[in-house]
PDBQT receptor file of N, H, CA, C and O in Angstrom, charges set to zero:
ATOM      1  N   UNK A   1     101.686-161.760 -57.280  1.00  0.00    +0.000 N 
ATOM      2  CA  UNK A   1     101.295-160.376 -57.054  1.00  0.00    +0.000 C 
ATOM      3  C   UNK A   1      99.854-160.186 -57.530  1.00  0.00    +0.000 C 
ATOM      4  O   UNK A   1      99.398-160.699 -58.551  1.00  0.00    +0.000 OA
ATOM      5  N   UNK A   2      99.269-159.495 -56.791  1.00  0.00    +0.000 N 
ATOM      6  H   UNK A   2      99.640-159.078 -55.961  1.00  0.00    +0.000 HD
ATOM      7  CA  UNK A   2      97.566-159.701 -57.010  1.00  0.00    +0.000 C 
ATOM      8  C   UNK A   2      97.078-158.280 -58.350  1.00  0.00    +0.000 C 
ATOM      9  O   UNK A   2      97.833-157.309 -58.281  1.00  0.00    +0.000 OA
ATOM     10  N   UNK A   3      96.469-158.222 -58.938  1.00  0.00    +0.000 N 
ATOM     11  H   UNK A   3      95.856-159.010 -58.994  1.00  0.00    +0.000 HD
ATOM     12  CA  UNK A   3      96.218-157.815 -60.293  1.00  0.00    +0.000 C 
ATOM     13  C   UNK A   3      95.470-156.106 -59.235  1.00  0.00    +0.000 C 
ATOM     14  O   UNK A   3      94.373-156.241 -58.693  1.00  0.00    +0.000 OA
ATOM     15  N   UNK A   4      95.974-155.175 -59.151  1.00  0.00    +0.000 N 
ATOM     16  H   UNK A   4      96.865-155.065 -59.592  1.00  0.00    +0.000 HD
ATOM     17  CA  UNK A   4      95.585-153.890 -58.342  1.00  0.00    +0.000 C 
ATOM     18  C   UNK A   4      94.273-153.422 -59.434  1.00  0.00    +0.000 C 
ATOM     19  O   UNK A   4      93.622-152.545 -58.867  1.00  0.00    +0.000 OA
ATOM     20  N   UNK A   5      93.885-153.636 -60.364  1.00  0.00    +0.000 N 
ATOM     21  H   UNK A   5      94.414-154.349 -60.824  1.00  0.00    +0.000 HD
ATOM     22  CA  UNK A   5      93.139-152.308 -61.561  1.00  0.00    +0.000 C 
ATOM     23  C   UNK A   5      91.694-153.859 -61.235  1.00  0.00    +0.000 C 
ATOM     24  O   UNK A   5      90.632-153.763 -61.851  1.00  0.00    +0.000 OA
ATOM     25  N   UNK A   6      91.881-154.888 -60.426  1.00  0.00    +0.000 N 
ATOM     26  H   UNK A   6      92.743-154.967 -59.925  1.00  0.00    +0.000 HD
ATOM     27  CA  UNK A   6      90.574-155.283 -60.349  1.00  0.00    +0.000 C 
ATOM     28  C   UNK A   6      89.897-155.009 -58.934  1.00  0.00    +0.000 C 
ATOM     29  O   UNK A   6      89.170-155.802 -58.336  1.00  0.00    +0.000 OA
ATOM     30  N   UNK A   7      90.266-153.756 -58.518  1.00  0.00    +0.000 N 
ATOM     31  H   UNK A   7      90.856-153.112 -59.004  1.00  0.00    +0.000 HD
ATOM     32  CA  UNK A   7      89.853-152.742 -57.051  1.00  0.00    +0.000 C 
ATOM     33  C   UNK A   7      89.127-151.935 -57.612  1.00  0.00    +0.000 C 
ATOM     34  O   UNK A   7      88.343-151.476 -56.782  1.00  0.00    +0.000 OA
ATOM     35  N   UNK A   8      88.912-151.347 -58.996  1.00  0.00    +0.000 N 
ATOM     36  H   UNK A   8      89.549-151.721 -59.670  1.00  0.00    +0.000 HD
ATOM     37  CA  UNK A   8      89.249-149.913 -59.611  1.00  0.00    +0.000 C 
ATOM     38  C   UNK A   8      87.145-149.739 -59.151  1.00  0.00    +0.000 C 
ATOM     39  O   UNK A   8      86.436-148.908 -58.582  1.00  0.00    +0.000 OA
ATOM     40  N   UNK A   9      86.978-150.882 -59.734  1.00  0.00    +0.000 N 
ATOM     41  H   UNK A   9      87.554-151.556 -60.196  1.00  0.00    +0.000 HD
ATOM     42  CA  UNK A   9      84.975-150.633 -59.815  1.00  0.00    +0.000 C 
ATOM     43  C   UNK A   9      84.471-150.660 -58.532  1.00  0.00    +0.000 C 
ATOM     44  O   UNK A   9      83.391-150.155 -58.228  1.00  0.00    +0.000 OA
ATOM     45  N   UNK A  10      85.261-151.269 -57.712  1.00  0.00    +0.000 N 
ATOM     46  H   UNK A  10      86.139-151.680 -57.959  1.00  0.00    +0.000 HD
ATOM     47  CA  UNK A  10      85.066-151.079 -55.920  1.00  0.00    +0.000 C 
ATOM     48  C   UNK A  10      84.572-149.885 -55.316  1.00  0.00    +0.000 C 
ATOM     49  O   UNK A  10      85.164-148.813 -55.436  1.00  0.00    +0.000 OA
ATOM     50  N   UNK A  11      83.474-150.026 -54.647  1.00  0.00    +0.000 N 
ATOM     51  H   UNK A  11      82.993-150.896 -54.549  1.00  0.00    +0.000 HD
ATOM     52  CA  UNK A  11      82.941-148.895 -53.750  1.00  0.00    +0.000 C 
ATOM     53  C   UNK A  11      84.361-148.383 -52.947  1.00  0.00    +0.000 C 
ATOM     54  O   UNK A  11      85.183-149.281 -52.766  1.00  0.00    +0.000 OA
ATOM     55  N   UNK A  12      84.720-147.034 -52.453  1.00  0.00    +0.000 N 
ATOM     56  H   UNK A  12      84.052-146.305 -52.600  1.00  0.00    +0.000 HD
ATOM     57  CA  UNK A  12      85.399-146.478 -51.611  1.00  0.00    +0.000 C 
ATOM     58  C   UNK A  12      85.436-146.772 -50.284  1.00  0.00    +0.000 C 
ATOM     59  O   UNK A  12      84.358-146.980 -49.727  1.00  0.00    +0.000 OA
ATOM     60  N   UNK A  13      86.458-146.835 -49.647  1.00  0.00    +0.000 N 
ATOM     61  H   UNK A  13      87.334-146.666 -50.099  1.00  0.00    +0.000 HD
ATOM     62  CA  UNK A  13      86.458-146.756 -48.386  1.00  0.00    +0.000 C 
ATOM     63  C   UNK A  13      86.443-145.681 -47.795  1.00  0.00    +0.000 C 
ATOM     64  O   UNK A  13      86.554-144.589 -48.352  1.00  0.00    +0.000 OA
ATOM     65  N   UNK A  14      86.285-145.887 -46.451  1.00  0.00    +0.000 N 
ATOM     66  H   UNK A  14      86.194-146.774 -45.998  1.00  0.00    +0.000 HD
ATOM     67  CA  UNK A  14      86.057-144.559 -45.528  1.00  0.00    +0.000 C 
ATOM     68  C   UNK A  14      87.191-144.582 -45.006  1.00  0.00    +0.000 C 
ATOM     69  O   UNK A  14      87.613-145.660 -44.586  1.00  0.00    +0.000 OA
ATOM     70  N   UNK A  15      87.965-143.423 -44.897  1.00  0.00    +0.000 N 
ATOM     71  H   UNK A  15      87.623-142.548 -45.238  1.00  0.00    +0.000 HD
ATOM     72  CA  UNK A  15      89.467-143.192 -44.530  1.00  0.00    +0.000 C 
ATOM     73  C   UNK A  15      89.173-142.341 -43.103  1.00  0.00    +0.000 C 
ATOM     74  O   UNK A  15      88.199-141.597 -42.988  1.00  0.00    +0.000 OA
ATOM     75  N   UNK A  16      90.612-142.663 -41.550  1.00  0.00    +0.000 N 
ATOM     76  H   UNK A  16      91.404-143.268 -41.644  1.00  0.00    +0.000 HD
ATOM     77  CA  UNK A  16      90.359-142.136 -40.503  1.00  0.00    +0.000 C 
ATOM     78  C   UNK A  16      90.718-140.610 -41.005  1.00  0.00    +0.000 C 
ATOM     79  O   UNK A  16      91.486-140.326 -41.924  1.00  0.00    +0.000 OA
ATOM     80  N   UNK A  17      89.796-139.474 -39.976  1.00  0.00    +0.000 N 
ATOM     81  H   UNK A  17      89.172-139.704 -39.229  1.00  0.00    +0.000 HD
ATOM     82  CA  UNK A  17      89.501-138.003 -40.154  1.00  0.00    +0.000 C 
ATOM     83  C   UNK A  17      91.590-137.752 -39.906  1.00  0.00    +0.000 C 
ATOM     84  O   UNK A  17      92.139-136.906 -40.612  1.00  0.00    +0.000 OA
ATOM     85  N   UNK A  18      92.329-138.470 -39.020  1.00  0.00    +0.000 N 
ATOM     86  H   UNK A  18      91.883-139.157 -38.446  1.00  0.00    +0.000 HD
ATOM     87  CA  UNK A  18      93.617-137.972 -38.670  1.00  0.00    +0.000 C 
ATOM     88  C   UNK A  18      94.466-138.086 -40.503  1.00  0.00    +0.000 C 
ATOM     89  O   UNK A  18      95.191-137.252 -41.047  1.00  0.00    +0.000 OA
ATOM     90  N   UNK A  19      94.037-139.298 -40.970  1.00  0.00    +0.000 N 
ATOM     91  H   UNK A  19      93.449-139.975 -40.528  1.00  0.00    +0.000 HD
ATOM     92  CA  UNK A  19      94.967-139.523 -41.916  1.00  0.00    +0.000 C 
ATOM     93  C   UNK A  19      94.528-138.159 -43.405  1.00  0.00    +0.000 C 
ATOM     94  O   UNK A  19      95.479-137.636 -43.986  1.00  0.00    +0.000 OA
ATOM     95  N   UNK A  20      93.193-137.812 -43.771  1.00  0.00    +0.000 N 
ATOM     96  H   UNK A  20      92.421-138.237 -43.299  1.00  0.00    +0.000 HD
ATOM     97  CA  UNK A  20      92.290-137.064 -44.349  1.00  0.00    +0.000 C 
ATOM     98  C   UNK A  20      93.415-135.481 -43.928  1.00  0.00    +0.000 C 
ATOM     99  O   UNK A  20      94.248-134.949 -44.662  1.00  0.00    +0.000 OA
ATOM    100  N   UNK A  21      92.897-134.993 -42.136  1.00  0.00    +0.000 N 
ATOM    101  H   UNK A  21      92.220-135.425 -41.541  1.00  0.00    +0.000 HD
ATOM    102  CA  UNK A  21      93.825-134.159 -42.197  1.00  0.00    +0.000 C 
ATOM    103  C   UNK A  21      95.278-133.921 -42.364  1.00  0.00    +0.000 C 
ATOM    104  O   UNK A  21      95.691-132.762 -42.419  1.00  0.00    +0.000 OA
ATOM    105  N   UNK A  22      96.307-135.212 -42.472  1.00  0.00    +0.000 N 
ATOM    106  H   UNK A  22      95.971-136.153 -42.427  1.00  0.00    +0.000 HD
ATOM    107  CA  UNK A  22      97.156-135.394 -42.662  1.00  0.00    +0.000 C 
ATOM    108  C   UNK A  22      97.996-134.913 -44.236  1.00  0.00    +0.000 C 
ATOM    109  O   UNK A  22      98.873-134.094 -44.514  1.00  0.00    +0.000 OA
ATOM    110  N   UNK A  23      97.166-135.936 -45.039  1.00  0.00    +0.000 N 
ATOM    111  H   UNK A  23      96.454-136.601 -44.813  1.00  0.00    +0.000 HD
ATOM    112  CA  UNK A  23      97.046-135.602 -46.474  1.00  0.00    +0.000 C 
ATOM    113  C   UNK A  23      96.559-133.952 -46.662  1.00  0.00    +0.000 C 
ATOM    114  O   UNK A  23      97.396-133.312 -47.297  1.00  0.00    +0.000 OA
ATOM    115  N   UNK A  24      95.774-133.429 -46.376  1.00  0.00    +0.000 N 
ATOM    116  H   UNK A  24      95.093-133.949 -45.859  1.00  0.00    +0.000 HD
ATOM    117  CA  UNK A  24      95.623-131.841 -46.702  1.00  0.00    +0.000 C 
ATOM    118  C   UNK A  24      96.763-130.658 -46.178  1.00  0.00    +0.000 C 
ATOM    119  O   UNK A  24      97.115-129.605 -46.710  1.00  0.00    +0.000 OA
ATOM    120  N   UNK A  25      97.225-131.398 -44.735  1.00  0.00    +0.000 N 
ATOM    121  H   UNK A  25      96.939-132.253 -44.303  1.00  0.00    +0.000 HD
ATOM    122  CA  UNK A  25      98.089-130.613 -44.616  1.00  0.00    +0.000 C 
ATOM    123  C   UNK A  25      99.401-130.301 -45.467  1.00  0.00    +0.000 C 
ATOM    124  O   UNK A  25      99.953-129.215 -45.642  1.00  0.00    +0.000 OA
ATOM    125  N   UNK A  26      99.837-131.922 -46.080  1.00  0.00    +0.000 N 
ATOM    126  H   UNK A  26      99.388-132.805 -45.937  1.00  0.00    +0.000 HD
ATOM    127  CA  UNK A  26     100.794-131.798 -47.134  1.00  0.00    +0.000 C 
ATOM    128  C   UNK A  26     100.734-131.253 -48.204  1.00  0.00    +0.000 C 
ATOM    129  O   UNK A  26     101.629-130.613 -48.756  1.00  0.00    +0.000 OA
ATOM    130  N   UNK A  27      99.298-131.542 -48.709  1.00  0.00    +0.000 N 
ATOM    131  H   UNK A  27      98.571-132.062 -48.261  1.00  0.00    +0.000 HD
ATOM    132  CA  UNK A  27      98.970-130.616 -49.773  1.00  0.00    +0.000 C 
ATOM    133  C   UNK A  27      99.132-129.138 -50.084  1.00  0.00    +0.000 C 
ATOM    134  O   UNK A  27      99.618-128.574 -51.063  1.00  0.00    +0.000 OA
ATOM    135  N   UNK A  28      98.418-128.535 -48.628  1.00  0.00    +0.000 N 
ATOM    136  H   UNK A  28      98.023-128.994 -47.833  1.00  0.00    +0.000 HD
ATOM    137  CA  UNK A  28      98.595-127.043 -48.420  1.00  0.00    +0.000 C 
ATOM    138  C   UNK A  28      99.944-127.050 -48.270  1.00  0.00    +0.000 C 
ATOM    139  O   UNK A  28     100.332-126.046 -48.869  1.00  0.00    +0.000 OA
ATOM    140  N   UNK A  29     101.141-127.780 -47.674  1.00  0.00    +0.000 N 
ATOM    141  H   UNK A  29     100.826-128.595 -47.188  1.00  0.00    +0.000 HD
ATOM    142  CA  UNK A  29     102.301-126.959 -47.244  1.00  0.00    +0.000 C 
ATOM    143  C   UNK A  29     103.197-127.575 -49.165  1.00  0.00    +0.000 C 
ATOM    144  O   UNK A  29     104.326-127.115 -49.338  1.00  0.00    +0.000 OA
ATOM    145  N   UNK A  30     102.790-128.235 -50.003  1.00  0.00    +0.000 N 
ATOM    146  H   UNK A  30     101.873-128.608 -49.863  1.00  0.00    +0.000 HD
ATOM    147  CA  UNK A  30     103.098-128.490 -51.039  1.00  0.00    +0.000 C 
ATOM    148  C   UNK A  30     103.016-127.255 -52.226  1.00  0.00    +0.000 C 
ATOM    149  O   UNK A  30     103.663-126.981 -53.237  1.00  0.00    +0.000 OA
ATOM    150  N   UNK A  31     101.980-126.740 -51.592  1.00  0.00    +0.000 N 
ATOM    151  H   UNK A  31     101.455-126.962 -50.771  1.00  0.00    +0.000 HD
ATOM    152  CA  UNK A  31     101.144-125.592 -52.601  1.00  0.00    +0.000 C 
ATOM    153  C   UNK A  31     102.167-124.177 -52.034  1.00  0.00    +0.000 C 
ATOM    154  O   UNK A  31     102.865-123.492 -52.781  1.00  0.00    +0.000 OA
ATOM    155  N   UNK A  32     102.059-124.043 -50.938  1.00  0.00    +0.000 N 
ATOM    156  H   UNK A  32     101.492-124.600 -50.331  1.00  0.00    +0.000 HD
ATOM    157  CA  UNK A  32     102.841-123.076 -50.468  1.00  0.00    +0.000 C 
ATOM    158  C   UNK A  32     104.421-122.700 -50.739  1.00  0.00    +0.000 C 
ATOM    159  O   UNK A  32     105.023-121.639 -50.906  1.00  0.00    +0.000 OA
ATOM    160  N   UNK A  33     104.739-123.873 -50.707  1.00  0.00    +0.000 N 
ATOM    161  H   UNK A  33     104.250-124.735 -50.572  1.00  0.00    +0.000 HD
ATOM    162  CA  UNK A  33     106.165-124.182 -51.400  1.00  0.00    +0.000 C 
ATOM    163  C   UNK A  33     106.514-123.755 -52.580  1.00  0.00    +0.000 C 
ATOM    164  O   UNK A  33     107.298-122.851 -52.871  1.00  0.00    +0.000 OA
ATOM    165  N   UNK A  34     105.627-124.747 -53.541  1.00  0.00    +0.000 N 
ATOM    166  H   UNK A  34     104.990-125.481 -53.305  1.00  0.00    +0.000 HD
ATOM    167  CA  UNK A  34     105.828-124.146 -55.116  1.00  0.00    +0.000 C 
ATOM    168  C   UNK A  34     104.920-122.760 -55.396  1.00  0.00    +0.000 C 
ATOM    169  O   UNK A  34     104.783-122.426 -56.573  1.00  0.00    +0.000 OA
ATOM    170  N   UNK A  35     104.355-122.024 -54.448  1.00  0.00    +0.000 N 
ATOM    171  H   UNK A  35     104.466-122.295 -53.492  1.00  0.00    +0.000 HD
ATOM    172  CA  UNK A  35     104.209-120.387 -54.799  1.00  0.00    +0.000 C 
ATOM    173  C   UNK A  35     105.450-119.462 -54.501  1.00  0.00    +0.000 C 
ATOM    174  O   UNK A  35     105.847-118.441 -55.062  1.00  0.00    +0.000 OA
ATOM    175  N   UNK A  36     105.941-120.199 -53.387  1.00  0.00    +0.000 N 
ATOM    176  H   UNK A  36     105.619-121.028 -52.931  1.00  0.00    +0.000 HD
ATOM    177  CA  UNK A  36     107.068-119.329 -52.935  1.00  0.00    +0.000 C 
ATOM    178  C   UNK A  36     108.500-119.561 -54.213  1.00  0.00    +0.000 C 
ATOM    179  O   UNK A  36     109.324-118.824 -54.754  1.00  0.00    +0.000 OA
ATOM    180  N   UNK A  37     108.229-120.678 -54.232  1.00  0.00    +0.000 N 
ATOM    181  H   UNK A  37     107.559-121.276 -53.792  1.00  0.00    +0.000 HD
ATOM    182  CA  UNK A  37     109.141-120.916 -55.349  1.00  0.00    +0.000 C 
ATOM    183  C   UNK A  37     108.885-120.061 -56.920  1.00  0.00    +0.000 C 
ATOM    184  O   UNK A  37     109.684-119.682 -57.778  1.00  0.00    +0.000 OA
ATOM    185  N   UNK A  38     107.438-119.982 -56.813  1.00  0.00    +0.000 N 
ATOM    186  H   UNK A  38     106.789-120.289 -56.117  1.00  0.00    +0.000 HD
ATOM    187  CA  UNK A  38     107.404-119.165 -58.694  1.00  0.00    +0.000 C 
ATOM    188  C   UNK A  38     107.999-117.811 -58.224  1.00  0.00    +0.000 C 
ATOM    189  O   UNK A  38     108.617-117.158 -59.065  1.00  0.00    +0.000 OA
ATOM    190  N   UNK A  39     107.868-117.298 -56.898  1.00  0.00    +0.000 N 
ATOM    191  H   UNK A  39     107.366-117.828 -56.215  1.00  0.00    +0.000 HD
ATOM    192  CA  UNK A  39     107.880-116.032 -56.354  1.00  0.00    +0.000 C 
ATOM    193  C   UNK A  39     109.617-115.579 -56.452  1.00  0.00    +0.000 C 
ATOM    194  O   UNK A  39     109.927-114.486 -56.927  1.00  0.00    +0.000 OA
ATOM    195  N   UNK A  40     110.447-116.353 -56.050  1.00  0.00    +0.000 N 
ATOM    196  H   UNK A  40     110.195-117.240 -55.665  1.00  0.00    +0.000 HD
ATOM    197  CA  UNK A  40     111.996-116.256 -56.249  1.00  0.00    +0.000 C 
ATOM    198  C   UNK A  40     112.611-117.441 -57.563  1.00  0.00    +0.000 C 
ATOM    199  O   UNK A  40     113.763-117.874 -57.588  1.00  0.00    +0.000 OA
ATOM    200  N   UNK A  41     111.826-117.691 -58.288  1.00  0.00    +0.000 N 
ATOM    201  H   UNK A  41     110.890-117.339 -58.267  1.00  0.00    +0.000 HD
ATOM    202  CA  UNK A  41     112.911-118.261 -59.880  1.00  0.00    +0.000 C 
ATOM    203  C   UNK A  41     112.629-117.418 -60.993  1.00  0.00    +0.000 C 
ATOM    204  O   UNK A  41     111.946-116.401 -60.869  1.00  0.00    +0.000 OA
ATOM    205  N   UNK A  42     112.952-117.662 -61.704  1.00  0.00    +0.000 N 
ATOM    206  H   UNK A  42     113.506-118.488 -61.805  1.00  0.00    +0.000 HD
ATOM    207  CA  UNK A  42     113.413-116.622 -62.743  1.00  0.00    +0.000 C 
ATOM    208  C   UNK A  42     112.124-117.203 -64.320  1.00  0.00    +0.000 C 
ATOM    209  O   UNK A  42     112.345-118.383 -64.595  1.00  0.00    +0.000 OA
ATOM    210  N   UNK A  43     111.368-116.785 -64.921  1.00  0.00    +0.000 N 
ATOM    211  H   UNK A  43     111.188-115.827 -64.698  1.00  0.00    +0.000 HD
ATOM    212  CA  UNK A  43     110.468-117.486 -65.887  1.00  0.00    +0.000 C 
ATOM    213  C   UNK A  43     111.000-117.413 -66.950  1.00  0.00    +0.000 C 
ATOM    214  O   UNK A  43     110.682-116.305 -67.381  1.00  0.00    +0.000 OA
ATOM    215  N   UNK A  44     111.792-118.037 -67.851  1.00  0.00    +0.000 N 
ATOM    216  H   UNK A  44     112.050-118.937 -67.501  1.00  0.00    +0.000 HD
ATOM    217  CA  UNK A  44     112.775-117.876 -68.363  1.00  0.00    +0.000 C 
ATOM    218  C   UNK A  44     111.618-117.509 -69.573  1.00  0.00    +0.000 C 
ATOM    219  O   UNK A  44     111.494-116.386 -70.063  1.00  0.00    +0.000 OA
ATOM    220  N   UNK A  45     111.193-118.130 -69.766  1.00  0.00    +0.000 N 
ATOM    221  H   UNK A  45     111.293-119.042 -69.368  1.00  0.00    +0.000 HD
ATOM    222  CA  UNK A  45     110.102-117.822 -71.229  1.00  0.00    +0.000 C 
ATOM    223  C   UNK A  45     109.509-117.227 -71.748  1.00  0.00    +0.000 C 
ATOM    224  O   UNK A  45     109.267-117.094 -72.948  1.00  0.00    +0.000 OA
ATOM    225  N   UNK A  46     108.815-116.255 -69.876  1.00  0.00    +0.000 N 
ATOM    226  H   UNK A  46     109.011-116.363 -68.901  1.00  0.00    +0.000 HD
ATOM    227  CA  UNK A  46     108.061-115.459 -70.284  1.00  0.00    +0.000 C 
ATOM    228  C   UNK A  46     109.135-114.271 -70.245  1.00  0.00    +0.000 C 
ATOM    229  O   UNK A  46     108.624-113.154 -70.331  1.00  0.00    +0.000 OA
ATOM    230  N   UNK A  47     110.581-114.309 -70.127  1.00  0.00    +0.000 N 
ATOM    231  H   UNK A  47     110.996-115.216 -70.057  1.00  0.00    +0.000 HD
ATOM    232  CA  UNK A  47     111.059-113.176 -70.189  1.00  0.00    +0.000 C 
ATOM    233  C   UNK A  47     111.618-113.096 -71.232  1.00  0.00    +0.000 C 
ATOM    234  O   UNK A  47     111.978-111.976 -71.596  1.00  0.00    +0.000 OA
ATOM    235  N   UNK A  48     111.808-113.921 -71.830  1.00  0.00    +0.000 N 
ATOM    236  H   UNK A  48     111.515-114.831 -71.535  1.00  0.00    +0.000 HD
ATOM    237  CA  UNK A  48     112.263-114.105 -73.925  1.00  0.00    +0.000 C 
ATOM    238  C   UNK A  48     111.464-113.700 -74.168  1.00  0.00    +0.000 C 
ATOM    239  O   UNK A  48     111.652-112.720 -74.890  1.00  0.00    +0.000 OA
ATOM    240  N   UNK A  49     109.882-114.028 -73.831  1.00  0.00    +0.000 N 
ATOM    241  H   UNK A  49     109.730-114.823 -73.245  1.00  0.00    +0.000 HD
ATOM    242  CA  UNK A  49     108.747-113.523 -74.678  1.00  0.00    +0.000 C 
ATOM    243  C   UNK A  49     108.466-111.903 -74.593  1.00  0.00    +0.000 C 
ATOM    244  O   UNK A  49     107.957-111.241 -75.498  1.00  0.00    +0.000 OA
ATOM    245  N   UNK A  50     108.909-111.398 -73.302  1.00  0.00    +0.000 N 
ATOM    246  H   UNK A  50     109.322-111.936 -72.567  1.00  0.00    +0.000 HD
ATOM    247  CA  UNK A  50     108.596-110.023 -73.637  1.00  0.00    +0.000 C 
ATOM    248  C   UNK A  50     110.049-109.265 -73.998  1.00  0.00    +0.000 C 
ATOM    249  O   UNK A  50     110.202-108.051 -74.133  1.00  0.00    +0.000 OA
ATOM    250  N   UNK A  51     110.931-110.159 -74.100  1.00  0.00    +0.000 N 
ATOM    251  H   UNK A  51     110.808-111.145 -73.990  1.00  0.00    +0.000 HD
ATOM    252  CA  UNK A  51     112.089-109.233 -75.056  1.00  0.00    +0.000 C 
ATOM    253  C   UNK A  51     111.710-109.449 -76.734  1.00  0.00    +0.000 C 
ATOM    254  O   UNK A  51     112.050-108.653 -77.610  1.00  0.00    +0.000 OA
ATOM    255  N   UNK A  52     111.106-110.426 -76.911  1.00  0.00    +0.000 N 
ATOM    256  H   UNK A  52     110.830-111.072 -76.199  1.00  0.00    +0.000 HD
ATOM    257  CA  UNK A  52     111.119-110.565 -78.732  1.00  0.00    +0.000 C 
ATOM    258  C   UNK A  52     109.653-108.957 -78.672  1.00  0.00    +0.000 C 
ATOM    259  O   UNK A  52     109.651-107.886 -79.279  1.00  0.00    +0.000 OA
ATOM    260  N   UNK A  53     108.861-109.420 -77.882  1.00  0.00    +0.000 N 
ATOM    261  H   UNK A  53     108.863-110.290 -77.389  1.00  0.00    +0.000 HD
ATOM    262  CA  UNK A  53     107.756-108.511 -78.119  1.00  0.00    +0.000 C 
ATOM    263  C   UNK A  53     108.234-106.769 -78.536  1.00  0.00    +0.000 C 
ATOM    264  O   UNK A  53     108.025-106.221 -79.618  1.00  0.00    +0.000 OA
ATOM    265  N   UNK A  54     108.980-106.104 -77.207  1.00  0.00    +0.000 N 
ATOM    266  H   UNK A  54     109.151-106.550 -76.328  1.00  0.00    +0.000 HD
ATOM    267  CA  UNK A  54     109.587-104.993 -77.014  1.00  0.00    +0.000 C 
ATOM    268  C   UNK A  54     110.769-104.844 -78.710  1.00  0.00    +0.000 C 
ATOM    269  O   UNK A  54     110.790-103.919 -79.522  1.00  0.00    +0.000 OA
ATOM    270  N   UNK A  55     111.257-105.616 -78.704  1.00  0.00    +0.000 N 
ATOM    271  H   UNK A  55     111.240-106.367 -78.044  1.00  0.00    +0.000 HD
ATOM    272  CA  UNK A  55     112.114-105.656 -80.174  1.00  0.00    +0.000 C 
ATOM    273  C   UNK A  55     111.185-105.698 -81.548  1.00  0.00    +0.000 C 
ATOM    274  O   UNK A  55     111.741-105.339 -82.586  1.00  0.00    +0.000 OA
ATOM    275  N   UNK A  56     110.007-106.053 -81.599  1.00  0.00    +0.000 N 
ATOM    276  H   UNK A  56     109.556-106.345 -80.756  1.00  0.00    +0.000 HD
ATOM    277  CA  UNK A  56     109.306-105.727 -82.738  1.00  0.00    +0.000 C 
ATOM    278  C   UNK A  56     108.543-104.720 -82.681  1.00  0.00    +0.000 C 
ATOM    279  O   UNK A  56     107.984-104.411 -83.734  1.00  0.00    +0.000 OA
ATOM    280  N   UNK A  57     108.325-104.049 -81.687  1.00  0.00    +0.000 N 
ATOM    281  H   UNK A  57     108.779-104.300 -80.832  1.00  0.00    +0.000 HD
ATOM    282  CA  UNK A  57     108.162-102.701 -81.548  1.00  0.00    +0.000 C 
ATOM    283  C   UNK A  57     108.568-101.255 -81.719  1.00  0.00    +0.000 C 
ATOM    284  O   UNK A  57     107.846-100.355 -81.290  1.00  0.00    +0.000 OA
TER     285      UNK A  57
């Protein structure tokens, strides 16, 4: 198996524009996902945190 971390100082390659837009699209539909997701779960922490707050009040 060939040693991968002696690539690391290697100039970059140039990647095709299809695969570039490929990767962004996952990204964006990755990002979209986990907003929709903070949007319907529950923050469990920050809702302890504003019950201790309201109780020392």
């Amino acid at each position: 198996m060939e040693n991968p971390f002696k690539h690391i100082n290697q100039p970059l390659k140039e990647v095709p524009e299809e695969l570039k837009a490929k990767v962004m699209s996952d990204i964006a539909t990755a990002k979209l996902l986990m907003d929709l997701a903070s949007l319907f779960s529950i923050d469990a922490a920050k809702i302890v945190e504003q019950t201790i707050k309201k109780r020392k009040k």
